[in-house]
Structures are given as structure tokens and as C-alpha cells.
C-alpha positions in Angstrom: -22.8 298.6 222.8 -20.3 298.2 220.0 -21.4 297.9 216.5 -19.6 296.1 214.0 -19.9 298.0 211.1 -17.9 296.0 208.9 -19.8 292.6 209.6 -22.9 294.9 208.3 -21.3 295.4 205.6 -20.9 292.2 204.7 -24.6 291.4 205.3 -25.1 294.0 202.7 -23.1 292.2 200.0 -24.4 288.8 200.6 -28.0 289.6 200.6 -27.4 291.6 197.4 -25.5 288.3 196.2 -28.7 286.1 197.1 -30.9 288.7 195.4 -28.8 287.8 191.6 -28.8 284.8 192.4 -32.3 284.2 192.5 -32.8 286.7 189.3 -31.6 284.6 187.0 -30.5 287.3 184.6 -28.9 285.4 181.3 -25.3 286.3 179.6 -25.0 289.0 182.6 -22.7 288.8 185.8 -25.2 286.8 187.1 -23.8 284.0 185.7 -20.0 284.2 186.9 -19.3 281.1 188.8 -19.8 283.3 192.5 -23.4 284.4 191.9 -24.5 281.1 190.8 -23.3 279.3 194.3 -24.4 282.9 196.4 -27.3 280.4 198.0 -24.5 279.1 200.3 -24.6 282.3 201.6 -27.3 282.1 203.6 -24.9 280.0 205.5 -23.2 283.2 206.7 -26.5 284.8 207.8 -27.1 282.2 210.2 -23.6 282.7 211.5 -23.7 286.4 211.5 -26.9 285.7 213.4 -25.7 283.9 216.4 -22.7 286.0 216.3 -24.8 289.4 216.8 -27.4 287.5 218.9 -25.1 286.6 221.8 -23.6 290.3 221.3 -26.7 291.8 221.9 -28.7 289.5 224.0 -26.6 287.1 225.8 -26.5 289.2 229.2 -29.5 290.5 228.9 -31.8 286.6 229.4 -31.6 286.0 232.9 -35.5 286.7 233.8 -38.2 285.4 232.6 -39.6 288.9 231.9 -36.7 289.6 229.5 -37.2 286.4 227.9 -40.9 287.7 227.3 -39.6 291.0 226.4 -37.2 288.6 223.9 -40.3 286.9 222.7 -42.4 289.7 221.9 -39.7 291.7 219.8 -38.8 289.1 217.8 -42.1 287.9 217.2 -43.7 290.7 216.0 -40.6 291.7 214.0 -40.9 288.5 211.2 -44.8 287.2 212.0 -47.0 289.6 211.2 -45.6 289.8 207.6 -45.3 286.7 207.5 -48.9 285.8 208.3 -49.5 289.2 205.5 -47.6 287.3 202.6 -49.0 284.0 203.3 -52.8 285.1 203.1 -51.7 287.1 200.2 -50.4 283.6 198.3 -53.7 281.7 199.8 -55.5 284.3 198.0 -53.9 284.2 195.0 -54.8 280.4 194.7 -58.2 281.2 195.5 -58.6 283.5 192.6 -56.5 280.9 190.4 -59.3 278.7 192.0 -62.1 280.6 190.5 -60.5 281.2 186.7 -60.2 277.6 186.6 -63.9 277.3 187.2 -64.5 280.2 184.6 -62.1 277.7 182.0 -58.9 278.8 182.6 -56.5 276.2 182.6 -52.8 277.0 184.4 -49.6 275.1 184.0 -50.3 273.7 187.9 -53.9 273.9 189.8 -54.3 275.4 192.1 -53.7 274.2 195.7 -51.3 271.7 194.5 -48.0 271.1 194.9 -46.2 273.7 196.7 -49.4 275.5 197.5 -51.4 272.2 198.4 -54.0 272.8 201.5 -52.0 270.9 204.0 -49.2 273.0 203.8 -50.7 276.1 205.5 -50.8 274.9 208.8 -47.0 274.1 208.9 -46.6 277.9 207.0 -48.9 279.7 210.0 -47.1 277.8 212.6 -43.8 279.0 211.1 -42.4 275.0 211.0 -42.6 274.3 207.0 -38.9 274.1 207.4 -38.5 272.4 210.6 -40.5 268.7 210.4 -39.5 266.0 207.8 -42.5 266.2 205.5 -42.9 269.8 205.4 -42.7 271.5 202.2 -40.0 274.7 203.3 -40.4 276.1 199.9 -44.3 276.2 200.2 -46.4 279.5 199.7 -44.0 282.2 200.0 -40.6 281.0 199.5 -38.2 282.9 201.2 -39.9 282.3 204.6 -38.3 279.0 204.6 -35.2 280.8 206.0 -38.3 282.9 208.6 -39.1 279.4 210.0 -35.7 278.4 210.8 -34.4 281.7 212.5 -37.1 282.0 214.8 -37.6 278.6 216.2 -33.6 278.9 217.2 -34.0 282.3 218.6 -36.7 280.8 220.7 -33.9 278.2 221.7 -31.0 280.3 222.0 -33.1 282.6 224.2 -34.9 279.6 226.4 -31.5 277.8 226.7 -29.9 281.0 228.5 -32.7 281.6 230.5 -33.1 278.1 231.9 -29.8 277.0 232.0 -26.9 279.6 232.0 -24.4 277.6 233.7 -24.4 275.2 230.7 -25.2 277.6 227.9 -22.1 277.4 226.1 -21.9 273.3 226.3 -24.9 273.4 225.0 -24.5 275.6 222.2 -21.3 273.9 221.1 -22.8 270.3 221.6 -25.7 271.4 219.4 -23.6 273.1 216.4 -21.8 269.9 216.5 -24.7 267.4 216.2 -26.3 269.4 213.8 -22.9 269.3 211.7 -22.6 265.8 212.1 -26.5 265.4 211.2 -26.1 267.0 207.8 -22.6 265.9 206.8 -23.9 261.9 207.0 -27.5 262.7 206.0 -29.6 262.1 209.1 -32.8 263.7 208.6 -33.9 263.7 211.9 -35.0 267.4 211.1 -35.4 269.0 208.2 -31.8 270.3 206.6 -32.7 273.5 206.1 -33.1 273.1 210.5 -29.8 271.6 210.5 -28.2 274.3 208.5 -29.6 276.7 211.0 -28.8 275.5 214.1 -25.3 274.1 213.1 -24.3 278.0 211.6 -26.4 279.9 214.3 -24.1 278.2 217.4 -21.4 278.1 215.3 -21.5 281.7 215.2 -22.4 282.2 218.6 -19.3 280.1 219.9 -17.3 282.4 217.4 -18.4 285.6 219.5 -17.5 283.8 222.6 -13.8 283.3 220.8 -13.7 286.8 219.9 -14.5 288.0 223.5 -11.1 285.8 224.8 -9.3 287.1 222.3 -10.7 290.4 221.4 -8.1 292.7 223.5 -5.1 291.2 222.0 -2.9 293.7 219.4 -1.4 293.1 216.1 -0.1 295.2 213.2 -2.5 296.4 210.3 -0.3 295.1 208.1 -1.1 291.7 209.6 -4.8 292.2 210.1 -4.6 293.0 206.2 -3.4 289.9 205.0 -5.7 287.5 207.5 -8.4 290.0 205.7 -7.4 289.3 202.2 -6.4 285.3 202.7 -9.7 285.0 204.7 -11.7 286.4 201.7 -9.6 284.9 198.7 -10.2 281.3 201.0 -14.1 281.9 201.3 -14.8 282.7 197.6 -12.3 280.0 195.7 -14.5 277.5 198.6 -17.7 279.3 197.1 -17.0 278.5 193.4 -15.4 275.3 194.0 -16.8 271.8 193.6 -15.8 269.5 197.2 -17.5 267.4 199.1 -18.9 268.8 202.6 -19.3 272.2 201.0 -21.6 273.8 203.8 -20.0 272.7 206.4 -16.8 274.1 205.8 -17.8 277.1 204.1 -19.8 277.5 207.7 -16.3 277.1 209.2 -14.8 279.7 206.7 -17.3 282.3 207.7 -16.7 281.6 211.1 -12.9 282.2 211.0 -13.6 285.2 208.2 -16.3 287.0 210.8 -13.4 286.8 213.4 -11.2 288.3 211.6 -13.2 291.0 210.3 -14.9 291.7 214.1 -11.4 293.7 214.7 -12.0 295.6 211.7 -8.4 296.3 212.0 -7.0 295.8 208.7 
């Protein structure tokens, strides 16, 4: 199965990206105008997702015991470290807990706020980032992104395996409403849902472009310069200040992870 080394290599960039951006490092790089908007790049991991997904797995769903195979892989890949973390942060608060009891005073109690009882449930379950009224950035932080991947794998997967035929309609037909959803502000989900499944089957019907056109040939020279526009377009959209911003920077990664899927340039 062909890997698209260049597309990882791009994974590599952006998650080092996210990783300054959340560091916060004063009068460094880490200020330039790029690294301050890298959180819209999690945009493109949700794209690359549905992208690789649907190269990896999208003949490979027909049965229901692949679909269990499916289920077991990619729940024990993000779960159990998941459940680790978030004991680890309910512990935490219980020790916070007893140091307030001892006189200790913190700048927030504990199991308040962020880290207030009723959000462990939604955390365990994985849907903090899924049901309006959820707290996605409760307990552990970065699972917000844990919550919406799997739920969608779960659909992409149940959608191929129950209904083939229509896949692809329904894929499209769900990036779309979800694109629609966040660019008027219905919050029929939460957005950090939206965001997921609207650049998940974005990416997904992207692959499905690239395997129509994917045996066509052009010149390097060519494939170099739809390289270099595609990038110069996605970063002077990253810095910039327009309206709709994730949505077409979700369309610029699709058209950039096309072009780059040749790695002919």
C-alpha cells in the first residue's frame, strides 16, 4: 500500500507548529504571526485524517468482523491513555482536595471549573467535545481533539459497512452540513464536532479526487509551482485576518494535500 511520505511530513511540521504554539515562549519565533495562528492547523490533521483513513481502510469495511477488527484497533490505540491521563488529572484534584483541607489555598478549587465533577463522565465516554454543554477543554486538554477523531472513525467506519453504495453521498453531504453548521453558527453540536467532521470528509472526498485523477502526468516543473503557490496560499491564509477562516483554510489543505499526494515536484 503506498505511503505518502511527503503528507507525513507535513504532519511532522504542523504538530511541531501546535507544539510552539501552545508554549508560549516570549520575544522568540514563537511570536511570528504563523505560530501564533498554528491552532488552525489542527484543521489539516482532520483532513489528513480522512485522507489516509479512506487510503487505508476504505476497501477493507465490508464485514462486520472487520468493522470489529476496525473497532478494536482504534480503540485501544487513543483509550487506554486516555482513561491513564484522566485519572491522573482526577487525582491531582484530589490531592489539591486534601491541601486545601490542610490550609492551602489555590488560585481555583479544586473540582471547579474545568475540572468540576460533572465533567468526568463526558471525559470517560470520550464526548466532552461532542454535546453542547460539554466542557472539550476539561481535564486533560488536548483530548478535546481524542473525542472528536474517534467518534468519526466510528462513523466513517459504520457508514461503509452499512451502507457502501451511498458512502460517498454521504460523506460529501455530511462535510457540507457541517461547513454550513459552523460558517452560520448552528450549534447543533459542539464546533470542535463540526470542525471534525466537516475536515475529516473533506479529506476523505479529497482521496476520492486524487484516485480519478491520480494517473494523469505533468511536468516537475509544473508540479513545483502548484507546490510553491499552494504553500505560499495556505500560509499568507494562516496569518491573515478574513472572515470564514476555517473553512477555507480546510479548503486550502484540501487542494495543498492534492497536490502534494503526487509528490511530484
Amino acid at each position: 500500500m503506498k505511503r505518502f511520505q511527503v503528507l507525513d511530513g507535513f504532519r511532522g511540521i504542523c504538530a511541531l507548529s501546535v507544539a510552539v504554539y501552545h508554549i508560549h515562549m516570549p520575544l522568540s519565533f514563537g511570536e511570528w504571526a504563523f505560530f501564533r495562528n498554528a491552532h488552525y492547523l489542527v484543521s489539516f490533521f482532520f483532513v489528513l485524517s480522512g485522507f489516509v483513513m479512506v487510503h487505508t481502510y476504505g476497501q477493507r469495511l465490508a464485514t462486520t468482523d472487520q468493522f470489529r477488527q476496525f473497532f478494536i484497533t482504534r480503540t485501544f490505540r487513543l483509550y487506554p491513555l486516555h482513561v491513564f491521563v484522566l485519572l491522573f488529572a482526577i487525582a491531582l484534584e484530589v490531592v489539591k482536595m486534601g491541601a486545601e483541607h490542610a490550609g492551602i489555598t489555590f488560585n481555583q478549587a479544586s473540582f471547579t471549573g474545568q475540572r468540576a465533577p460533572q465533567e468526568i463522565i463526558p471525559n470517560l465516554l470520550l464526548l466532552q467535545s461532542w454535546w453542547p454543554g460539554f466542557n472539550p477543554q476539561s481535564f486533560n486538554f488536548p483530548a478535546w481533539s481524542i473525542s472528536v477523531e474517534y467518534y468519526i472513525y466510528m462513523i466513517f467506519a459504520g457508514i461503509l459497512l452499512c451502507t457502501p453504495r451511498f458512502a460517498m453521498a454521504i460523506f460529501l453531504m455530511t462535510s457540507l452540513i457541517a461547513s454550513v453548521c459552523l460558517s452560520l453558527g448552528l450549534a447543533y453540536l459542539m464546533e470542535p464536532a463540526l470542525q471534525g467532521l466537516s475536515c475529516f470528509f473533506a479529506g476523505l472526498m479529497t482521496y476520492q479526487l486524487y484516485q480519478v485523477i491520480h494517473n494523469k502526468t505533468m511536468a516537475r516543473w509544473l508540479h513545483t509551482v502548484l507546490e510553491l503557490v499552494g504553500i505560499c496560499l495556505a500560509v499568507s491564509l494562516l496569518v491573515s485576518d478574513i472572515d470564514h477562516k476555517q473553512i477555507i483554510l480546510m479548503v486550502v489543505f484540501c487542494v495543498l494535500m492534492l497536490i502534494f499526494s503526487f509528490e511530484g515536484g
